[in-house]
C-alpha positions as CSV (number, residue, x, y, z in Angstrom):
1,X,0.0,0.0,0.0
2,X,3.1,2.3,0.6
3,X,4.4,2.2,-2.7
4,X,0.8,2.4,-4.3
5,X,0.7,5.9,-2.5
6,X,4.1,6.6,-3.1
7,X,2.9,5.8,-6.8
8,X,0.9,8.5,-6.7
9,X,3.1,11.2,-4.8
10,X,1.6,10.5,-1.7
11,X,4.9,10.1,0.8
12,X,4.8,8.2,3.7
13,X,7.3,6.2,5.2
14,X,7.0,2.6,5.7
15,X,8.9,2.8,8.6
16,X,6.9,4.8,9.9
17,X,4.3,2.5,9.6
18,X,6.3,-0.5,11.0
19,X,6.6,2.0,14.0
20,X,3.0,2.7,14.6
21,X,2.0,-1.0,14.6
22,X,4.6,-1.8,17.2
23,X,5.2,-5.5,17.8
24,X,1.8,-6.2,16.1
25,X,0.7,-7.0,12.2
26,X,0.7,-4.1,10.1
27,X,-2.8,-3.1,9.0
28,X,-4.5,-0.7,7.1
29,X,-4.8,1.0,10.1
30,X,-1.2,2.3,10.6
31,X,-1.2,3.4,6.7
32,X,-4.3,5.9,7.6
33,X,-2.9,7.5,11.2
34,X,0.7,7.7,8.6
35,X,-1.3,9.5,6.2
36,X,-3.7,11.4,9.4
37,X,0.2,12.1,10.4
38,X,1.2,13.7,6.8
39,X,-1.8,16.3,6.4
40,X,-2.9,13.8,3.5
41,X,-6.4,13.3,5.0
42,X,-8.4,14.3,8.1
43,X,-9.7,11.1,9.7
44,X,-9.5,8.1,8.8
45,X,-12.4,7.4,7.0
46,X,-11.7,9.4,4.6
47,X,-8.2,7.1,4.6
48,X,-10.5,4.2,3.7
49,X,-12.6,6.5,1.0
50,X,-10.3,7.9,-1.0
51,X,-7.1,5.3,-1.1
52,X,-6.9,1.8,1.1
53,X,-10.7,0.6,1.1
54,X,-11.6,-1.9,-0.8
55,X,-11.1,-1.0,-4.6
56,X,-9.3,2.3,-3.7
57,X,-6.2,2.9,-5.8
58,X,-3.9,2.0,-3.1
59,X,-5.7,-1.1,-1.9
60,X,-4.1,-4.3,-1.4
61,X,-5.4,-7.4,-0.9
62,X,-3.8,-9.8,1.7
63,X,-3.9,-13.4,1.5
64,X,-6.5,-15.3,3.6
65,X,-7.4,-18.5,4.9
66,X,-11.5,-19.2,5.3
67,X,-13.5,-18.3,8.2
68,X,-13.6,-22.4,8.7
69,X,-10.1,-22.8,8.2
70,X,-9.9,-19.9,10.5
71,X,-12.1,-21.6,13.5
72,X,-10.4,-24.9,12.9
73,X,-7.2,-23.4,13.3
74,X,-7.9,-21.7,16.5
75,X,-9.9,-24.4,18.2
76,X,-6.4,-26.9,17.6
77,X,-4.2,-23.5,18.9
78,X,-6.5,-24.5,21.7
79,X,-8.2,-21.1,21.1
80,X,-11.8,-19.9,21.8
81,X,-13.1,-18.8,18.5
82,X,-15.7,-16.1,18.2
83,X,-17.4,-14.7,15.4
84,X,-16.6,-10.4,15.3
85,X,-19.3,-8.4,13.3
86,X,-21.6,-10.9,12.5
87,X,-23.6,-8.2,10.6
88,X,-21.0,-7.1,8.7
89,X,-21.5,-10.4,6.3
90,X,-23.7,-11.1,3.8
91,X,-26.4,-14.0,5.2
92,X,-24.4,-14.3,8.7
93,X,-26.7,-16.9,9.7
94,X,-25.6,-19.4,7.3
95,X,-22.0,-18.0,8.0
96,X,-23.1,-18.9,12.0
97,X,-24.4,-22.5,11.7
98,X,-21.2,-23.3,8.7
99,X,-19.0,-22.3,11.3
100,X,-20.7,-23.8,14.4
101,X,-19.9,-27.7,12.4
102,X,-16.2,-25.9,11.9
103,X,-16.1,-25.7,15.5
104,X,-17.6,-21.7,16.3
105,X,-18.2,-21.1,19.9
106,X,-19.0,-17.5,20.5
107,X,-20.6,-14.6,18.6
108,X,-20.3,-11.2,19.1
109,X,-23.3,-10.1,20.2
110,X,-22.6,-6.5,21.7
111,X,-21.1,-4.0,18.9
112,X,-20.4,-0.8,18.5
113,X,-23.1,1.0,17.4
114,X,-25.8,-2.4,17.1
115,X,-29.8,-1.7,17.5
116,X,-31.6,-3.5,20.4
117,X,-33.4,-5.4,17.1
118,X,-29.8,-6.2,16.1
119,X,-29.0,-7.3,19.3
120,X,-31.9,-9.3,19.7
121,X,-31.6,-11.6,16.7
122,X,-28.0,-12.1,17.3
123,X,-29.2,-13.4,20.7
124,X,-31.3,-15.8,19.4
125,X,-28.8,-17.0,16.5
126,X,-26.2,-17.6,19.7
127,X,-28.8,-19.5,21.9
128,X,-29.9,-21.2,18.4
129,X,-26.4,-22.7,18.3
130,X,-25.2,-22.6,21.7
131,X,-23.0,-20.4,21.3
132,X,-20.9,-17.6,23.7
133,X,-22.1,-14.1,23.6
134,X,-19.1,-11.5,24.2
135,X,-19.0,-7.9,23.0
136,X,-16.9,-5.3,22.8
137,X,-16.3,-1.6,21.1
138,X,-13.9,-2.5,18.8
139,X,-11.8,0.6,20.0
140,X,-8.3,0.7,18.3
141,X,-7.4,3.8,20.0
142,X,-6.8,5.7,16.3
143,X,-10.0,7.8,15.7
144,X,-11.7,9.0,18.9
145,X,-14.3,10.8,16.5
146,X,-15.7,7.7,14.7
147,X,-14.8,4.6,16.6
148,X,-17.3,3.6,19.5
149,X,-14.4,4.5,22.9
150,X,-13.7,1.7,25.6
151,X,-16.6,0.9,27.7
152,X,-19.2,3.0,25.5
153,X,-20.4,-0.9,25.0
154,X,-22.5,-1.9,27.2
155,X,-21.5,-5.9,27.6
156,X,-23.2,-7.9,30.3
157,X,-20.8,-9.0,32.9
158,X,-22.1,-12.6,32.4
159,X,-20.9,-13.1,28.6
160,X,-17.2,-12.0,30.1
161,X,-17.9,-15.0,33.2
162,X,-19.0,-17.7,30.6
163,X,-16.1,-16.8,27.9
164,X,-14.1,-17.5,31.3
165,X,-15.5,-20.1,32.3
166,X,-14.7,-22.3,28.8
167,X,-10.9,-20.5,29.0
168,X,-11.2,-22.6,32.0
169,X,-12.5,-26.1,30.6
């Protein structure tokens, strides 16, 4: 994505971008706070918009494994593994029961910005297929003015003791 940008004068350092993911995996992320950094954009989604979202000229796709090949992995890492932003897929309830027979034992449930109808439905999908509930705001700590901020997600206390509870088992 660096040299795509650079490709089209747009100069940020990859070093730079090393730096801001720290001991973690670079993501598209980094890239928009190095361009937030530059004076290149002012917030992040606008990052997304106009260069590293999906079909923007700087894009990249990474390689990937399958959401299955994904929970199968985890579960023998010994793993607990949840499915983040169920909404954000297309027919997540088929996605939910594929990946309950892949081995899928927790849903998020409690998201950002979720209705109580969303809320609701992912309820019954996770009771459906006995599954966790856990939650969370998905804070990254990069854009205070779009990202929901730590505890602004009101997750019952009880999905947090029945995630623990299987880390246990």
């Amino acid at each position: 994505m660096v040299a795509k940008l650079r490709s089209m004068g747009i100069k940020i350092n990859f070093e730079r971008v090393e730096e801001l993911a720290g001991a973690g995996s670079i993501g598209r992320p980094h890239v928009a706070q190095a361009l937030l950094e530059k004076g290149y954009i002012n917030n992040f989604r606008e990052a997304f918009a106009k260069y590293i979202g999906h079909g923007g000229p700087a894009y990249v796709e990474r390689d990937k494994i399958t959401p299955a090949e994904a929970t199968q992995l985890i579960r023998r890492a010994g793993g607990i593994p949840v499915m983040a932003h169920p909404l954000t897929s297309d027919n997540y309830a088929t996605l939910v029961a594929d990946l309950k027979t892949a081995g899928l034992m927790g849903l998020e449930v409690y998201y950002g910005n979720y209705t109580l109808d969303q809320i609701q439905s992912l309820l019954a999908l996770a009771v459906h297929y006995d599954l966790i509930v856990t939650g969370g705001s998905d804070y990254h700590g990069l854009d205070n003015l779009s990202e929901p901020q730590l505890g602004q997600v009101d997750v019952p206390l009880s999905c947090a003791e029945k995630l623990m509870e299987q880390v246990h088992r």
